[in-house]
C-alpha positions as CSV (number, residue, x, y, z in Angstrom):
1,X,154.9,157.6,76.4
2,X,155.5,155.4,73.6
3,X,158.4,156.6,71.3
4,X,158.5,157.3,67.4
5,X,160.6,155.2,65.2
6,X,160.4,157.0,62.0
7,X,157.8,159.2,59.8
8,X,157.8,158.3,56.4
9,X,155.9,159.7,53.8
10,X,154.0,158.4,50.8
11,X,155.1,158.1,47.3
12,X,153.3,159.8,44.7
13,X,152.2,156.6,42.6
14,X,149.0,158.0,40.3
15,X,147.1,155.3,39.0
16,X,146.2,156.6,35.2
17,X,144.4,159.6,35.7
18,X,144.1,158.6,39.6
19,X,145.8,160.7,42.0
20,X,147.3,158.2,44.3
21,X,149.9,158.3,47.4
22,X,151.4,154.9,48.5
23,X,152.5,155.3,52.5
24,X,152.6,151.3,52.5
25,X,154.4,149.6,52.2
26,X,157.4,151.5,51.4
27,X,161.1,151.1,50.8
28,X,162.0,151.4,54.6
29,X,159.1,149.8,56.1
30,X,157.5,146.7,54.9
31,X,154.6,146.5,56.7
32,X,153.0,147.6,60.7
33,X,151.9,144.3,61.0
34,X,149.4,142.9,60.9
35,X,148.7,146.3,58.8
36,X,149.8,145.3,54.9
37,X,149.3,148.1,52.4
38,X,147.2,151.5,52.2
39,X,146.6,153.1,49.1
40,X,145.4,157.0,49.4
41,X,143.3,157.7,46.1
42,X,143.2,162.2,45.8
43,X,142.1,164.5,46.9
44,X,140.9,165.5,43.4
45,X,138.1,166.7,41.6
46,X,136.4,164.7,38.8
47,X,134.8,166.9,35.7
48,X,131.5,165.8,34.5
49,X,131.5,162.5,32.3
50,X,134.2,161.1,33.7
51,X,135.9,157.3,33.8
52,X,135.8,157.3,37.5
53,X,137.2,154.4,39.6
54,X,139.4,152.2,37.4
55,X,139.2,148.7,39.9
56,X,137.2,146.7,38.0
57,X,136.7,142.9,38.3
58,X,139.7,141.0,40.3
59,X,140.1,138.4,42.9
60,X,141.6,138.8,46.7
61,X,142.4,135.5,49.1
62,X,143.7,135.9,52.5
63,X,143.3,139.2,53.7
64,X,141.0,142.0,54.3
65,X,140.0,145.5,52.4
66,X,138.8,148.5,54.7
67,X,137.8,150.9,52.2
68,X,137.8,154.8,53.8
69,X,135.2,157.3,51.3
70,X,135.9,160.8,52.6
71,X,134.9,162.3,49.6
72,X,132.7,161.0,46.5
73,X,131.7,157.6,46.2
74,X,132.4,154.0,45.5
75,X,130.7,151.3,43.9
76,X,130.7,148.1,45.0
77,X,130.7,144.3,43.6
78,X,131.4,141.1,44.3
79,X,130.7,137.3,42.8
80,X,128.8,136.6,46.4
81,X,126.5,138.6,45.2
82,X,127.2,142.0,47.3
83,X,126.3,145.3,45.4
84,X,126.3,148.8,47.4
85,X,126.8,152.0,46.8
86,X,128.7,154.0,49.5
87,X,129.0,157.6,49.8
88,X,131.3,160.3,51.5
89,X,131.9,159.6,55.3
90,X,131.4,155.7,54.7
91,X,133.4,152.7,55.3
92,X,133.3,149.3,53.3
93,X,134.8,146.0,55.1
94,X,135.5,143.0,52.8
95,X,136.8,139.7,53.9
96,X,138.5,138.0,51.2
97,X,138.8,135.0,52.9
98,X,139.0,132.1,50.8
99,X,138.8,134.3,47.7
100,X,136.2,136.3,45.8
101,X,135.9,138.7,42.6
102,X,134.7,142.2,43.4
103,X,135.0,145.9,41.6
104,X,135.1,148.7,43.0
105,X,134.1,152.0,40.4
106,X,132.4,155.0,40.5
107,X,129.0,155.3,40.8
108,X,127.1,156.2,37.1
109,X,125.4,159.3,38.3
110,X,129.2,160.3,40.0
111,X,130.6,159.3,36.4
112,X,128.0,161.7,34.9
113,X,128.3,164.5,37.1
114,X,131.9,164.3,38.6
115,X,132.7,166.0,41.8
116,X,135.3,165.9,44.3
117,X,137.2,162.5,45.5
118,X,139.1,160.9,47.9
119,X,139.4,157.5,49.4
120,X,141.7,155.5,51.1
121,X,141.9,151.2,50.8
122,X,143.7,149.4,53.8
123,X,145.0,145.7,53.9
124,X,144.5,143.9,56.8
125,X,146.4,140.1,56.9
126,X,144.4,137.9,58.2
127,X,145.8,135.1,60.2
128,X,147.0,131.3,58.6
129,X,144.1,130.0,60.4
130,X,141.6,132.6,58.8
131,X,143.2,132.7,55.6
132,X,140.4,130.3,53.8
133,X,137.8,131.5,55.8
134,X,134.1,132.5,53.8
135,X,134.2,135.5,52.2
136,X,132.4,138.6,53.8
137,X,131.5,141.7,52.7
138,X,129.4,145.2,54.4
139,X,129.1,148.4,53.5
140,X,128.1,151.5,55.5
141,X,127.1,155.2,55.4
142,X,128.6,157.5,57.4
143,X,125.3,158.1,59.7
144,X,125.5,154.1,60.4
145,X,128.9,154.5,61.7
146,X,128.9,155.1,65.7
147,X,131.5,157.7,66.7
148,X,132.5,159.2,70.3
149,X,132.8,163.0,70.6
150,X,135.5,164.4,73.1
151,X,137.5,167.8,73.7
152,X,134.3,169.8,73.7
153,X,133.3,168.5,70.2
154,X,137.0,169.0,69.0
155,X,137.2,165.8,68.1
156,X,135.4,162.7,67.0
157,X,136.5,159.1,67.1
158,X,134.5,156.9,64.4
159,X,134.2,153.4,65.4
160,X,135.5,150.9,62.5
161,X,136.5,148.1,64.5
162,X,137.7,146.9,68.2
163,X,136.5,148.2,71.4
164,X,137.2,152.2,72.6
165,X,135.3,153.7,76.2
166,X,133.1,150.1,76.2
167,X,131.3,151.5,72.9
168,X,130.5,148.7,69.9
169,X,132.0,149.6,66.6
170,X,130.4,149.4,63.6
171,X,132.5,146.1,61.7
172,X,133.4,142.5,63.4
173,X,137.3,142.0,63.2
174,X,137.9,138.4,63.1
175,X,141.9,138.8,64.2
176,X,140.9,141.5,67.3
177,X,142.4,144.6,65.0
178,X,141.5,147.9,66.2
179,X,140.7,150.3,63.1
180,X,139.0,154.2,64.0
181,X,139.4,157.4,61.6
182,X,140.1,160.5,64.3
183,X,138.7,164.2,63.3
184,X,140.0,166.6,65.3
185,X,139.4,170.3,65.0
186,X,142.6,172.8,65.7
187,X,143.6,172.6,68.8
188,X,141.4,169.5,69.5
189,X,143.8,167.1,71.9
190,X,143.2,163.5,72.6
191,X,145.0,160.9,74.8
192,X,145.1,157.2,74.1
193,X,146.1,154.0,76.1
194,X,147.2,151.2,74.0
195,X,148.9,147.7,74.9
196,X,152.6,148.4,74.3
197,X,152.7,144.4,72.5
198,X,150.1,146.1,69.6
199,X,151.9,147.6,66.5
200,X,150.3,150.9,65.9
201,X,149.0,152.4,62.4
202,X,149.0,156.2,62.6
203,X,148.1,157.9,58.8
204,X,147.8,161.7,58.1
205,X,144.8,161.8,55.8
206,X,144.6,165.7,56.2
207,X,146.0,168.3,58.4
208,X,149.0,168.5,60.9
209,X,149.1,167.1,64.6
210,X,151.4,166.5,67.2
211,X,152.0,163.2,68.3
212,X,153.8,162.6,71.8
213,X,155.9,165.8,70.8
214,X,156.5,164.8,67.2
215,X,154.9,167.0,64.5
216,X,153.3,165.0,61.8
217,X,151.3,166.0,58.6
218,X,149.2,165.1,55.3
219,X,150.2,161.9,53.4
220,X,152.7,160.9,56.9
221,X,152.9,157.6,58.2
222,X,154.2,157.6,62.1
223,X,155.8,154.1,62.9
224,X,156.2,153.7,66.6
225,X,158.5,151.5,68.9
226,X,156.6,149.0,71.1
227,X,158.1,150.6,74.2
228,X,155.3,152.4,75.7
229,X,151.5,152.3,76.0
230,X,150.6,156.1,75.7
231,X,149.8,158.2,73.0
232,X,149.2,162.2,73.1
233,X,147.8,163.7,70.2
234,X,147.1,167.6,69.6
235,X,146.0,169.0,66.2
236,X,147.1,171.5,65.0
237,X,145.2,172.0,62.4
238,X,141.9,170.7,61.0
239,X,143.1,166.7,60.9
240,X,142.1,163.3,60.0
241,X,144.1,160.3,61.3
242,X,143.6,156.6,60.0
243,X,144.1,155.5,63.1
244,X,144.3,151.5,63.8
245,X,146.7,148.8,66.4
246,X,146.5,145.0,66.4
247,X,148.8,142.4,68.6
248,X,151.6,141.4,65.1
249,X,150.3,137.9,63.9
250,X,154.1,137.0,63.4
251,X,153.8,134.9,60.8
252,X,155.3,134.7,57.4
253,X,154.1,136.8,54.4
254,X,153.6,135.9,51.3
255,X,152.0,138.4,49.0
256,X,152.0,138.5,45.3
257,X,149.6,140.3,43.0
258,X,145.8,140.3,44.7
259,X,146.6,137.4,46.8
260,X,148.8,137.4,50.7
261,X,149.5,133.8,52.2
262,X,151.6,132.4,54.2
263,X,154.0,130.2,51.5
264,X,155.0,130.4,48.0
265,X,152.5,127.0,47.8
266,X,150.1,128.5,49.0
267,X,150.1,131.9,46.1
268,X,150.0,128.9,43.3
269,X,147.6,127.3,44.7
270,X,145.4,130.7,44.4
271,X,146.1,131.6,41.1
272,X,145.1,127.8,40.3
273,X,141.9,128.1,42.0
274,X,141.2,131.5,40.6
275,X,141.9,130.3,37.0
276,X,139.3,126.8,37.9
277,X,136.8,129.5,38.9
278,X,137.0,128.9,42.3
279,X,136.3,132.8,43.3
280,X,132.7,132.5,42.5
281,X,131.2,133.6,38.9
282,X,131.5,137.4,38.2
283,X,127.7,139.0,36.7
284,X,127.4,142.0,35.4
């Protein structure tokens, strides 16, 4: 049974009029690596003609977005060309790579007609040799996302990334990083075997569980020791869990602004190939 380091819980950091809870990184941890930075955007509701979204235009190099709708919607662009719109119960998966421009806003007809809202955006590193890799980008609804059903239908595994019971997940990790939200109904229980060497990333989107005897609830982040390879999770109430483990890259971390590397060389040279347009050209 692996052990629990610490729970820590997010900040309240609101973004304007954007309800937002930072878990990651935090003052006592600085990252789960190779897990970066998770921003949890509401819940809230949005009256009718609304701002939205306020992430327009801005470049990323070196690391990966995996962008969580569980309620509303989210509007996507990039200078590759990419545009999608992707509702509740959908995932997006973007590959920086090399670097690109992309927004992500509200939906007109959600701008017009408000509603409720909440979304989550994780940074994955990627690895020095992946860093300037192409840029990648796709989008999903929730009925394209594959999910296993256990516990009698108390709870459902959705399949981001990696491999769970030999079933193929819906998005390509280049690194091997395992990513799955978990729903689990009250009193829903579900085990898990994971390789002791993999960090785990355990988020309390909603509800309260208990995790290998520790309770943990909304806006928690549970950082585990690497001295076991079994989890046991019961929920004691309605949950979701952002749920994800990777073998740590190990490698040094450079992050400033939109852009993670591996030097301080390497940030200047991003913010000089941003400025040269670099990142592709950004259309309306």
């Amino acid at each position: 049974m692996r052990s629990i380091k610490q729970i820590h819980k997010a900040r309240f950091a609101p973004i304007a009029d954007l309800i937002t809870y930072s878990p990651l990184p935090s003052a006592n941890l600085d990252q789960v690596d190779p897990f970066l930075f998770l921003n949890h955007h509401g819940p809230q509701t949005y009256p009718e003609n609304n701002n939205g979204l306020p992430f327009g235009p801005h470049p990323h190099r070196g690391m990966e977005t995996v962008t969580f709708i569980i309620d509303g919607d989210i509007m996507h662009q990039d200078s590759t060309g990419h545009k999608s719109v992707i509702t509740a119960g959908g995932v997006q998966w973007m590959t920086a790579g090399r670097g690109l421009i992309h927004s992500e806003i509200s939906s007109d007809e959600f701008k017009q007609h408000g509603g409720n809202m909440e979304i989550l955006q994780l940074w994955v590193n990627l690895p020095a040799r992946f860093k300037m890799t192409e840029p990648y980008y796709k989008g999903l609804q929730k009925e394209d996302i594959p999910s296993v059903i256990t516990d009698n239908g108390k709870v459902t595994v959705n399949l981001m990334s990696g491999d769970y019971e030999g079933q193929k997940a819906a998005f390509h990790s280049l690194s091997g990083v395992t990513i799955n939200t978990i729903e689990m109904k009250e009193g829903g229980k579900l085990q898990l075997t994971i390789p002791a060497d993999h960090n785990i990333f355990f988020y309390m989107i909603r509800g309260k569980v208990t995790v290998n005897g520790t309770e943990a609830e909304m806006l928690q982040l549970v950082d585990f020791n690497n001295d076991g390879d079994q989890l046991d999770i019961e929920a004691k109430a309605d949950s979701i869990i952002l749920f994800g483990h990777a073998q740590p890259f190990n490698e040094p971390v450079v992050a400033q602004g939109p852009f993670v590397m591996n030097t301080e060389e390497d940030i200047i040279q991003a913010y000089n190939d941003y400025r040269m347009g670099k990142f592709g050209t950004w259309k309306e």
